[in-house]
Structures are given as structure tokens and as C-alpha cells.
N, C-alpha and C positions, 0 to 999 in steps of 0.2 A: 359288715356283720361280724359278729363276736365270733372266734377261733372257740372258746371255750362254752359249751354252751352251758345253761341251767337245767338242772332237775329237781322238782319239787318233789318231798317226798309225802304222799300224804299219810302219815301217821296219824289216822283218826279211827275211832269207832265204829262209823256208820257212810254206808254209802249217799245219804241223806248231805251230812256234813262235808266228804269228800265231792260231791257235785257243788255240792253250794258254793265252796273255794275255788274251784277250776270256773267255774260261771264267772266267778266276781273278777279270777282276772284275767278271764277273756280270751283274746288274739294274742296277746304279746307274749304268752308261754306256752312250748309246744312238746314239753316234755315234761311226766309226771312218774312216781315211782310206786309202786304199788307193792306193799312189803308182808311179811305176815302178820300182824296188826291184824288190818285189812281185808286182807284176802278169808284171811281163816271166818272173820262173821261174815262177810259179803260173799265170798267167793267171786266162779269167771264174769257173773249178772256181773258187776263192777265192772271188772276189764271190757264186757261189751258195750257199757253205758259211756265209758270214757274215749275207745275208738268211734262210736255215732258222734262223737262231739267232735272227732278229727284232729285226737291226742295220740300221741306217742307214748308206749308204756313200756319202762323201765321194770318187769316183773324178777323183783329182789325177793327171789322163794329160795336160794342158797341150798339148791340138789345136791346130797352130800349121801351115797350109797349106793349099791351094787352098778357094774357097767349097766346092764341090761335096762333095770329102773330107772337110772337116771336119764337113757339113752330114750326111752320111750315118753316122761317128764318132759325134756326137749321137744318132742314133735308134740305131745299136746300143747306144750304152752304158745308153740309157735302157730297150730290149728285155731287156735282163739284171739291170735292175732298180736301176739306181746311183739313188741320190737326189737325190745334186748333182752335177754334173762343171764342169770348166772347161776353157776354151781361154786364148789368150794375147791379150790385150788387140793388142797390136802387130800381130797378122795383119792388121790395115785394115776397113774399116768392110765392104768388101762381104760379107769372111769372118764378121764379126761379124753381121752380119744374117741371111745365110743358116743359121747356127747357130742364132740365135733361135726362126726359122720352124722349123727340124724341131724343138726342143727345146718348141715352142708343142702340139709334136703329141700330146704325155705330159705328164705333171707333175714332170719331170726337172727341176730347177732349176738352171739356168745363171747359171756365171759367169764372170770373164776375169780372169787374171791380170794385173796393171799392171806393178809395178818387186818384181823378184827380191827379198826381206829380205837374201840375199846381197851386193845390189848395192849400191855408194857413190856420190858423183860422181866420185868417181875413174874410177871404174869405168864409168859411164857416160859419159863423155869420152870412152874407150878405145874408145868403138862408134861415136862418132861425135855423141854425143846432148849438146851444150852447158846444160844445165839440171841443178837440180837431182831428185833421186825424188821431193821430194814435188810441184813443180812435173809432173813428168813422170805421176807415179802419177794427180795429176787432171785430166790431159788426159785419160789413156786409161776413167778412172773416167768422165768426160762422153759422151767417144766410147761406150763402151758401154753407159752410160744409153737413149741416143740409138736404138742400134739394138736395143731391145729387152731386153735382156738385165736379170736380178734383182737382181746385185751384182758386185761385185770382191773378188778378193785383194788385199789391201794390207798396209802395217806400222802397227801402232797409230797411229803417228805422224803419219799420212794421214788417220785416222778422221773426222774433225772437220772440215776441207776437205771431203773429199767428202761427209759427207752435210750439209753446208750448200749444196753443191754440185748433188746430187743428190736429195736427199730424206732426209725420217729411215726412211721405208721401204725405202730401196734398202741392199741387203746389204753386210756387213762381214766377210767371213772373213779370219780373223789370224794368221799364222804369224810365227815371230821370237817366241814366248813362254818367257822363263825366270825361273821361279821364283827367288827369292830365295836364293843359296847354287850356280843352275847354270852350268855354264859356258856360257861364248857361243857356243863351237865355230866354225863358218864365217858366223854370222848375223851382221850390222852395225848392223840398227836393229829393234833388240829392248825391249820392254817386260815387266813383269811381268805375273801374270793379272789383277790386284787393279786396277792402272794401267789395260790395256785395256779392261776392264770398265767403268772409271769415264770411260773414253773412248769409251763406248756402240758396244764389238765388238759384231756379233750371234754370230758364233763363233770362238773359237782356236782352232788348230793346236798340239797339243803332242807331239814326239815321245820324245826323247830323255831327260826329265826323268823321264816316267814307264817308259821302257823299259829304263831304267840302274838304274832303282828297287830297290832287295833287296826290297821288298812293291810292287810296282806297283800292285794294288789301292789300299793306301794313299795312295800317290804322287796316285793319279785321285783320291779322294775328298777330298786335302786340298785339290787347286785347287779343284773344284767346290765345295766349300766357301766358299773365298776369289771365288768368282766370286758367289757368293751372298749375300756379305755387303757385297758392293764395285760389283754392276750398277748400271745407271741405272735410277731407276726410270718 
């Protein structure tokens, strides 16, 4: 079995469309991510239609305000059954700790997101932030070690910092993944699955590559593939 696993993200309209993809490819993907796209026209109906199918849900809703709110955010999302969620690394340590504690309360697995795949230094200048993302990603990757929390989102790029930083046990969810041949779209510090994998992700994010797919099915099973033949072991 693959060390690195797949996450599909489903970036679609309708929970119509998001079933129909998960049906088509079956058993051999056991994790799906559910983003605000999604959530915001479907809502939780969605997340409980994807748990009856005996999916794993990655609920990428990026809780980013007061300790309290966010703290209570966690135990709903984890009452409805998500498996992992995250918040934003940059809410500050006290928001980050109080998420931990309700997320302590379930076996919800939290995590925070550090620097956007989006983001550049450019880009981060423009907020105010003098440093580079991967300088930036391991600050907020320590900070959330710190107060409890499983893992981060980061860009493959980060992988290796933080868990020397970190741990090899503290989690690596990877978004910014395109296959060889896909386009970059709005992502900036993208890798391939083959490269993240060998940069010991615990899991990618892939959405587009498989959703554009004429076989998506296929699309899922060649990375998983590629992810299997290129993990750490």
C-alpha cells in the first residue's frame, strides 16, 4: 500500500455531480475533500451522502476567527462525521489551541493551513509579510505543532522543513498537485504526485486533473499508481 495517499477534491457545483464521480470510481479511492465550492450549495446533506458510501472526508472549510467560534466549528464538523478538517494556521496560537481541545474531544484530525499554493512572495509582501512561504509555511507549521494540532497544509516544497522541524510523524496534506502534462491553473508552487511522494507527503490534494479527466476513474488510478511506486518507504 501507497505511504502517500490520494485525495480527490471535489470542486463541483452540485451534489448531483459530486456523487456521480465518487460512484464512477468506486473502491479504489477512499478519500474525498469537500471544499467551500461545495459545501456552501450543498451543505452537511453532502457530507452525510458521502459517509453512507463509506468515504473519508477531508472538510477543507479553512476556520479562521475568534478561539471560541472556531473551537465550537470543530466539534460540529466532527458531529457530522468529517475525518480531517482544518483551520488557518495564521488565526494565532490561542485560536489554534482552542481548536485542538474540541478536536481532542473526537477523533477528528486536525489541521491548519500555513501559506496558500496560490501564494508567492510577491504575494506575500502585498499583506504585509517580508519573508519568504517556505520561511513563513514553517513558522506557522512549529506554531501549530506547538499547540497541539496533527499536521499542516503546505506545498511539497515545505515537506522536508517541516517534518525535520516537526516530526516525521506530524502530517503533510499537499495541495498544488499536477500531473505531468496538467496545467498549473492559479497554483505557483506545485509539484508532481511522483516528486511529492518522494518528498514523503502523507496526502495530496488533487482536483482538477482528475475532474477534467474524459475517465476520471482512470485519471484516480494512474496517480495512485504513481504514488505507489515513488512513496518513501
Amino acid at each position: 500500500m501507497s505511504k502517500t495517499q490520494l485525495i480527490a477534491a471535489l470542486d463541483l457545483d452540485s451534489a448531483a455531480a459530486a456523487f456521480a464521480l465518487v460512484d464512477e470510481i468506486g473502491p479504489a479511492l477512499q478519500w474525498y475533500k469537500v471544499g467551500k465550492q461545495l459545501f456552501t450549495i450543498e451543505g452537511p446533506e453532502l457530507v452525510r451522502g458521502l459517509k453512507q458510501r463509506g468515504k473519508k472526508i477531508f472538510l477543507d472549510l479553512k476556520y479562521h476567527d475568534i478561539p471560541n467560534t472556531v473551537a465550537q466549528a470543530i466539534r460540529s464538523a466532527a458531529a457530522l462525521g468529517a475525518d480531517m478538517v482544518n483551520v488557518h494556521a495564521s488565526g494565532g496560537p490561542a485560536m489554534l489551541s482552542a481548536a485542538a481541545k474540541a478536536a481532542a474531544e473526537s477523533e477528528v484530525c486536525l489541521i491548519a493551513v500555513t501559506v496558500l499554493t496560490s501564494l508567492d512572495a510577491e504575494q506575500l509582501h502585498a499583506v504585509g509579510l517580508a519573508c519568504s512561504p517556505a520561511e513563513q509555511a514553517l513558522r506557522l507549521a512549529e506554531l501549530s505543532r506547538q499547540a497541539g494540532l496533527a499536521g499542516v497544509v503546505c506545498s511539497a516544497h515545505e515537506i522536508e522543513s517541516i517534518k525535520k522541524a516537526c516530526g516525521t510523524d506530524f502530517i503533510t496534506v499537499v495541495p498544488g498537485i499536477r500531473p505531468a502534462g496538467s496545467a498549473a491553473g492559479d497554483q505557483k508552487r506545485i509539484m508532481s504526485p511522483a516528486e511529492a511522494a518522494r518528498a514523503g507527503a502523507d496526502y495530496i490534494v488533487v482536483g482538477r486533473p482528475i475532474l477534467a479527466a474524459d475517465k476520471p476513474s482512470q485519471a484516480a488510478q494512474k496517480i495512485q499508481d504513481e504514488l505507489k511506486n515513488n512513496s518513501c518507504s
